[in-house]
FITOR-562866 format. One record per residue (C-alpha): x, y, z. Coordinates in pm, whole numbers, padded with zeros to 5 digits, always signed. Last residue first. Layout:
<sites>
XYZ ...
</sites>
This chain:
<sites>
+03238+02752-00279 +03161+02889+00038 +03367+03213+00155 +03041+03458+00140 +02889+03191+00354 +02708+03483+00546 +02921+03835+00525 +02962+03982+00811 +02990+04303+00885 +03047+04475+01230 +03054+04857+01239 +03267+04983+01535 +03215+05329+01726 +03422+05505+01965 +03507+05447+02359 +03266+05731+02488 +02985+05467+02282 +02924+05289+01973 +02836+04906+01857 +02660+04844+01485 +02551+04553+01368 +02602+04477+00957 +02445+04173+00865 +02471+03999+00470 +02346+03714+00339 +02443+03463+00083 +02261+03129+00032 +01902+03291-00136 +01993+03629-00275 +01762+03858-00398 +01557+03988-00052 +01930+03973+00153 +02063+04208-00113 +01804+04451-00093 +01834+04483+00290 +02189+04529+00250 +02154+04861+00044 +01876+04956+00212 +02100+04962+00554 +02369+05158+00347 +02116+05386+00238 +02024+05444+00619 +02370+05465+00690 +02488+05756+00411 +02169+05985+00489 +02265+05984+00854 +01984+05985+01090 +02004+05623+01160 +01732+05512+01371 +01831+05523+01788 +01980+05183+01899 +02357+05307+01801 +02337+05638+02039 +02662+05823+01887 +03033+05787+01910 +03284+06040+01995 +03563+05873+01765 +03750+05613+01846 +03728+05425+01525 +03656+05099+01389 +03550+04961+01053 +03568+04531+01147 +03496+04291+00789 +03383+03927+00904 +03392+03657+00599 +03200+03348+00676 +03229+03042+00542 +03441+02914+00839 +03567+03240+01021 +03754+03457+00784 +03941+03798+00873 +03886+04143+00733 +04045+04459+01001 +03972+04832+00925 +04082+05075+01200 +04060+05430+01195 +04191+05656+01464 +04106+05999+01581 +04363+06235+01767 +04274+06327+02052 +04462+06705+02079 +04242+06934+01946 +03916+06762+01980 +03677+06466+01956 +03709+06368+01575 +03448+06116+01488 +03198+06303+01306 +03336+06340+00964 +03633+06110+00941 +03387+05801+01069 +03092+05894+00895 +03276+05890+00547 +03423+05535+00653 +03083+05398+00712 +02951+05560+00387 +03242+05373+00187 +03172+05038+00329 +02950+04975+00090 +03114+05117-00217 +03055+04801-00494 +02924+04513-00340 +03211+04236-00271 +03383+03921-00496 +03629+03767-00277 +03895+03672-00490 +04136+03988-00525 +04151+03981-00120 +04269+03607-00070 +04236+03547+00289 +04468+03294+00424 +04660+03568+00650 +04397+03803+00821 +04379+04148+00641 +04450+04427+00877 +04430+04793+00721 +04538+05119+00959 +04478+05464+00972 +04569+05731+01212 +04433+06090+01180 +04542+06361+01005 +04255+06683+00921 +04243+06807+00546 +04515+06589+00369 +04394+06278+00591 +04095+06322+00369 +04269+06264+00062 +04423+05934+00265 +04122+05812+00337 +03950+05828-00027 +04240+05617-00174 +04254+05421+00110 +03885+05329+00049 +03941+05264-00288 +04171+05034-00250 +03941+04793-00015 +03700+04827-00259 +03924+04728-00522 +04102+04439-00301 +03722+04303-00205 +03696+04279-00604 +03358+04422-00773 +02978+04355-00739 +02678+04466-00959 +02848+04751-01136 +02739+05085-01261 +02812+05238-00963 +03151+05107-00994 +03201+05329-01299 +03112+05638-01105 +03297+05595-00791 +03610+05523-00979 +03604+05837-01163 +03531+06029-00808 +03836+05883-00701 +04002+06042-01018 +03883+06339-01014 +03924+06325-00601 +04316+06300-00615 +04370+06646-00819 +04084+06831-00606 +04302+06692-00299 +04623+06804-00427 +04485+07143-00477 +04309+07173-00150 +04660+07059-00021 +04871+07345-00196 +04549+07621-00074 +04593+07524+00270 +04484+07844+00379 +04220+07723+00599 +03881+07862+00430 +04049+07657+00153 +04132+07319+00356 +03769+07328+00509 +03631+07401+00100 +03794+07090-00017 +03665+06909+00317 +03295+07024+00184 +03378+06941-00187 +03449+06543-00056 +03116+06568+00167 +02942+06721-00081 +03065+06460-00349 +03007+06147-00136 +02646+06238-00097 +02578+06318-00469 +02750+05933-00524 +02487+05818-00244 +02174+05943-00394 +02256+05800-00766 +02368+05503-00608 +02023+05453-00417 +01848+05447-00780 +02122+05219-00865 +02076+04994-00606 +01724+05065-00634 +01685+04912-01019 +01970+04649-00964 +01769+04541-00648 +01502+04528-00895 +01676+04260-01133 +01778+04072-00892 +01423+04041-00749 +01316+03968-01105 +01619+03728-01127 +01492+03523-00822 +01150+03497-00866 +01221+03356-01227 +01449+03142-01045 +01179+03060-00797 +00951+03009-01059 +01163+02761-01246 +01242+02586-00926 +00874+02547-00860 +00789+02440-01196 +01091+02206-01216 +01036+02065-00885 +00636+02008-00961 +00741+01856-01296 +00960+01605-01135 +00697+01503-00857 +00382+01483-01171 +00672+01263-01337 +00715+01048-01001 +00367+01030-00937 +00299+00997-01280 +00553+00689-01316 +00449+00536-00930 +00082+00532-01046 +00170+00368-01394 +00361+00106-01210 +00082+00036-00940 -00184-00065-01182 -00433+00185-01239 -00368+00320-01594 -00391-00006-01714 -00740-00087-01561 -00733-00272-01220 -00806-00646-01258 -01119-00726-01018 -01092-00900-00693 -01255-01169-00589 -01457-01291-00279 -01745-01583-00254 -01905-01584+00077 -02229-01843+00169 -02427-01697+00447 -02609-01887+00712 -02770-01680+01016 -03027-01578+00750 -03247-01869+00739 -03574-01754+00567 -03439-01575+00299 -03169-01858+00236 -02815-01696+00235 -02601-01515-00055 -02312-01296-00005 -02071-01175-00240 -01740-01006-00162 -01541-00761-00346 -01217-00615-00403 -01171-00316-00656 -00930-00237-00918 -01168-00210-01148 -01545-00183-01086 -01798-00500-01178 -02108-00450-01382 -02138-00748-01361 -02283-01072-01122 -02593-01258-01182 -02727-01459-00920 -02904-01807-00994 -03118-01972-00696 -03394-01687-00690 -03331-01291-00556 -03448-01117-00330 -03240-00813-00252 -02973-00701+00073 -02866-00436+00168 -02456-00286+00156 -02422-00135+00461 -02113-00406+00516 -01892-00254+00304 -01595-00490+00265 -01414-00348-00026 -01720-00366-00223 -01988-00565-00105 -02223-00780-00334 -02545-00848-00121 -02781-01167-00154 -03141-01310-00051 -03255-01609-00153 -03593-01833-00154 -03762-01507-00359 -03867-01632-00651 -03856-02012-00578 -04138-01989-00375 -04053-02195-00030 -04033-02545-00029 -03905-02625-00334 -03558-02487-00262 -03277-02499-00567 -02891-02555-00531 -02714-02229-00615 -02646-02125-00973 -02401-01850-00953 -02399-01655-01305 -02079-01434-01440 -01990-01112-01635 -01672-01049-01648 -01587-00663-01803 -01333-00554-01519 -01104-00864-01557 -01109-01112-01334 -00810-01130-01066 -00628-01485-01064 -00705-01669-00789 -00669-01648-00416 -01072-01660-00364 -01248-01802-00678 -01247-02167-00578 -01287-02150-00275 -01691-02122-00168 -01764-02030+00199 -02011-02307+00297 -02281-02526+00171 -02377-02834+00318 -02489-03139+00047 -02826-03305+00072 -02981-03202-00325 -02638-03213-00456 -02752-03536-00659 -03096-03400-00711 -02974-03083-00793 -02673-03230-01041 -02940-03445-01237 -03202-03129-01236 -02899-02960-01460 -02858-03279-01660 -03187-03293-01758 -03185-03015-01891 -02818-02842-01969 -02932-02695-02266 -03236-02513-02070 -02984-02398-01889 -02708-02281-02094 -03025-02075-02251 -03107-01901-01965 -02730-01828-01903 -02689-01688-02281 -02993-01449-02231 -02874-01328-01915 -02563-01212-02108 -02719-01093-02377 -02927-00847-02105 -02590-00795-01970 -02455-00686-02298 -02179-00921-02432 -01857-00746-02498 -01686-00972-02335 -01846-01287-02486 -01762-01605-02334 -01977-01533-02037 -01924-01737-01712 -02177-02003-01589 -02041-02104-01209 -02137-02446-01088 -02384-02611-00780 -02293-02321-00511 -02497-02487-00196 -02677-02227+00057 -02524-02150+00360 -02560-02452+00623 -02844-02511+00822 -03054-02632+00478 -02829-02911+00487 -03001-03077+00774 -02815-03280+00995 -02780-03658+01042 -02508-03767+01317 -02309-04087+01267 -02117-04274+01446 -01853-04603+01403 -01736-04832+01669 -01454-05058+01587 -01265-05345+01808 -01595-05411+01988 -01526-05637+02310 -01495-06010+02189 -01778-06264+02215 -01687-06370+01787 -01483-06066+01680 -01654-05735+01708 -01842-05469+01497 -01994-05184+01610 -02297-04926+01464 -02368-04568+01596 -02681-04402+01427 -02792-04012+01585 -03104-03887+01446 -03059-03505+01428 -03238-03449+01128 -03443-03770+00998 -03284-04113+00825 -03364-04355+00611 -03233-04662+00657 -02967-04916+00551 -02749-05126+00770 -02550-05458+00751 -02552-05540+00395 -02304-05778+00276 -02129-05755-00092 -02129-05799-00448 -01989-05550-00683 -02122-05517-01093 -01923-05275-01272 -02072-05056-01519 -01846-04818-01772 -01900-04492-01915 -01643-04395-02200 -01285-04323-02137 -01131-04040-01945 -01378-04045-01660 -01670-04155-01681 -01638-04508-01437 -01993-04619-01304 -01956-04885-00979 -02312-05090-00920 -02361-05227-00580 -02470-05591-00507 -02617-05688-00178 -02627-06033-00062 -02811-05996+00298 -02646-06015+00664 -02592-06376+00817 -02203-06395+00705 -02230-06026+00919 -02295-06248+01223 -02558-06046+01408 -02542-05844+01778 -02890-05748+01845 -03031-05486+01554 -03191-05167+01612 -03091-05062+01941 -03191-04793+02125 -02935-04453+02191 -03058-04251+01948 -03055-04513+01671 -02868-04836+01718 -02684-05079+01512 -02443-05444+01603 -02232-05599+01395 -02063-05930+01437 -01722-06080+01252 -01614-06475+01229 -01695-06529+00884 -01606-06151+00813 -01205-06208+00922 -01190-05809+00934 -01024-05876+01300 -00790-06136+01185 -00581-05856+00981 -00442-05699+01281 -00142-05853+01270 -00072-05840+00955 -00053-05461+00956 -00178-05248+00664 -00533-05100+00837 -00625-04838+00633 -00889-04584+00691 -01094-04416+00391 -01208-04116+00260 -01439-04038-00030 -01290-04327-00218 -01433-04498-00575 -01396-04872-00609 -01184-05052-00840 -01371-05193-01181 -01463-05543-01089 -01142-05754-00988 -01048-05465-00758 -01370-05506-00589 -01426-05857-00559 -01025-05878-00397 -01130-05627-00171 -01427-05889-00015 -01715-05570+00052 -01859-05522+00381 -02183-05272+00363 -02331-04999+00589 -02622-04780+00443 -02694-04440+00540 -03007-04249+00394 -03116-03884+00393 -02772-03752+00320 -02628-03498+00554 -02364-03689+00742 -02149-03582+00994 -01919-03856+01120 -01701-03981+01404 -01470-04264+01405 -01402-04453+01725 -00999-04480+01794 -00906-04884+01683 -00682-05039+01903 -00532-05156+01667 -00389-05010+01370 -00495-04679+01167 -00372-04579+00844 -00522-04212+00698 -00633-04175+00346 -00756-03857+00389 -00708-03544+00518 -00871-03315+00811 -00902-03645+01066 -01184-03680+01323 -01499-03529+01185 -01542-03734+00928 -01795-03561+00632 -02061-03774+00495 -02254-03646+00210 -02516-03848-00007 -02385-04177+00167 -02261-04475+00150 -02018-04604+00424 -01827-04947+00350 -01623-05184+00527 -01396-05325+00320 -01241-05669+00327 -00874-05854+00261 -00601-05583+00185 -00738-05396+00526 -01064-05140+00549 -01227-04863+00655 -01438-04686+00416 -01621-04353+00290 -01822-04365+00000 -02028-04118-00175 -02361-04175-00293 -02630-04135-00526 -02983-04117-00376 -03275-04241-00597 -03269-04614-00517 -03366-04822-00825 -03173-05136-00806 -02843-04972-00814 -02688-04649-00615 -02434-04399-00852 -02039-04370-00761 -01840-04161-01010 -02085-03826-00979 -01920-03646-00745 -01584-03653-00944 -01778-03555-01279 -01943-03247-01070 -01612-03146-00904 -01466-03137-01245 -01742-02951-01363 -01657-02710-01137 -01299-02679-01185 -01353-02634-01532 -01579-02353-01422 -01363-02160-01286 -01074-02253-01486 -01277-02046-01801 -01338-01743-01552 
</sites>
């Protein structure tokens, strides 16, 4: 806020560099065009050229007329010797043109040189020698950097008059009978159709001032100011407002700035109530508007928000003067402690999601173990009747030798069955090996043709596999498939790998059943729980068994879903 109003005052002690003599009230700004021997000068209050955006700028002949808007109540036109100037004090520029070419230098010859003024279109003055014009003597004031200085400048005046809005002044100047080599205009308008006039910003140099302190300190900055302050009005009293600059683009204020606009002052209307303004945020427009008088107070600001102020005269509201800043967000709104809790607030989202899930996970785990081994205990019972039930076929049979090799095989096969229950997965080799085990007791009661193809590449004492599940398929197979005396049944178990996938084929060509009725048989539907269970738990592996049967036989399809994936 501090180069705020530094750059105010600097405006003020820039403005203020060229003061009027002799007792005229209006300051003025000058504006010239010139060469290195004479200067033609423009005073007044505020004059703004409408034909060039920077200044200086050279010109040569032919001379382009100059245009200019000038707001001041009074215009006068002097020529100045630039060797009078320089030798007292310098001269102070509002804009110039420069005319640097010898050549052209004969038309500023001033013994030689006429003028000629109108207003709105009539003239004022005939064509005049300026050597014939009046002595006039100007007074240059220096303040800045070094102590105030007076320097007396003598010159020729060719105009000076008070002026009303909208009078139009154009004044030439010639050599001797010779067309005009420089025509010069001027339009007066009225300052009070522009947005009202920002005079200085008054900042508080107390953050933790109160904002009844704070109105306290501006009230008394202007009664300090005095003088001085009714100075600057006068002097500003004829200058345009617009859309102010100095705090848009800047540094953001913080959150706790408390500032004071002092606008230029109307005596025409109660002071009270001459204004009206709005502070937007973030470019709400439904913001209304209060009554205010020339100073505005601004606080209570937001952080991290954009705003824009608006003033304009109560009774001209088509002009609005904008200021817009933008308030310093607090600490925990700037961008990099948004993007760290976003990104923590992220992390711990993962974490608390994968932590459920694997929390998920192991309790489903955990109660497939439960029903596997509830479904164990009804599938080991199922096993054993249907192992006691081919011992009792080969006794009713007479094969008394084979019953007893059979009993002697299923202790131990029944051993096996028991302590895999108790496991959650075991070898594809053991399960495989098992299975022959059980196949060739039963070939004991009723032969039939087995066989075991294992693809080359797959590694059978790798492959980790769920304890007995092929074991019901196998049971069905040998206990429903044979046709009759004299078709023999046949049993085929192949295991290949495709990809990820491991694909395990129990044939036989049995007498089939209707496959897209519900399984009747105890031994499928556990094996169908079985699976189901496992696909619940498990998140990557998966396992589908589809079965096909018909006159042909029946075949059980597994496969097991990136079983092979490392």
């Amino acid at each position: 806020m501090q180069l705020f109003r530094r750059l105010y005052i600097a405006v003020l002690l820039v403005s203020v560099t060229v003061v009027a003599a002799f007792g005229q009230k209006t300051p003025r700004a000058h504006n010239f065009v010139y060469n290195d021997s004479t200067v033609i000068q423009i005073a007044n209050n505020y004059t703004l050229n409408l034909d060039v955006n920077y200044q200086p700028y050279d010109i040569r002949l032919p001379f382009n007329d100059q245009h200019y808007r000038v707001y001041g109540k009074r215009l006068a036109i002097s020529v100045f010797r630039m060797k009078e100037l320089l030798d007292n004090g310098g001269y102070s520029i509002g804009g110039s043109f420069r005319d640097t070419l010898p050549e052209d230098a004969h038309v500023f010859e001033t013994a030689t040189m006429y003028y000629q003024a109108s207003r709105n279109g009539k003239d004022e003055t005939g064509w005049m020698p300026v050597a014939n014009a009046g002595w006039y003597t100007d007074t240059f004031i220096s303040n800045l950097n070094r102590n105030i200085e007076f320097w007396p400048q003598r010159g020729r005046k060719l105009f000076d008059s008070e002026l009303e809005n909208g009078d139009s002044i154009s004044v030439r100047f010639r050599q001797r009978e010779d067309a005009p080599f420089l025509t010069l205009h001027f339009r007066k308008e009225d300052a009070l159709e522009t947005p009202p006039f920002l005079m200085l910003v008054i900042d508080n140099q107390r953050s933790n001032a109160t904002l009844t302190e704070f109105i306290h300190e501006v009230y008394q900055k202007q009664l300090a100011l005095g003088g001085k302050l009714s100075e600057f009005s006068r002097f500003y009293e004829d200058w345009p407002g617009g859309r102010d600059k100095l705090m848009t683009g800047q540094k953001k204020i913080p959150s706790d700035a408390k500032f004071a606009l002092v606008f230029r002052p109307r005596n025409d209307i109660p002071h009270d109530s001459a204004f009206e303004y709005r502070l937007m945020e973030s470019g709400d427009n439904n913001t209304a508007w209060r009554k205010t008088g020339n100073v505005v107070i601004v606080a209570g600001l937001k952080p991290g928000t954009n705003y824009q102020l608006e003033v304009r005269y109560a009774d001209r509201r088509q002009h609005v003067f904008r200021k817009q800043f933008a308030v310093a967000r607090n600490w925990y709104q700037a961008p990099w402690f948004i993007i760290s809790m976003a990104v923590v607030l992220t992390l711990l989202a993962v974490m608390t999601f994968l932590w459920t899930r694997n929390r998920r996970r192991k309790r489903l785990q955990e109660a497939q173990r439960v029903k596997v081994k509830a479904l164990y205990t009804q599938l080991n019972p199922h096993f054993l009747f249907n192992a006691l039930g081919s011992i009792q076929g080969l006794l009713n049979e007479g094969e008394v030798e084979k019953a007893n090799h059979y009993l002697s095989g299923f202790g131990g096969l029944l051993r096996n069955t028991l302590q895999n229950g108790e496991r959650d997965s075991i070898s594809l080799d053991q399960e495989l090996k098992h299975l022959q085990s059980y196949i060739r007791l039963e070939q004991l009661r009723q032969p039939f043709d087995f066989t075991l193809e294992v693809a080359p590449g797959v590694n059978l004492a790798a492959i980790d596999m769920l304890p007995l599940l092929f074991q019901p398929i196998v049971e069905n197979a040998v206990k429903h498939g044979f046709r009759g005396k004299g078709e023999p049944l046949a049993l085929r178990i192949s295991v290949r790998a495709e990809g990820a996938d491991l694909l395990v084929e129990i044939a036989d060509n049995g007498k089939g059943f209707d496959a897209s009725r519900p399984a009747e048989g105890k031994g499928l539907r556990l094996t169908a729980d079985r699976i189901a269970l496992f696909n619940q738990a498990e998140r990557r592996k998966k396992v589908r068994l589809q079965l096909e049967s018909g006159q042909s036989g029946t075949t059980a399809y597994f496969t097991f879903k990136n079983w092979l994936d490392d």
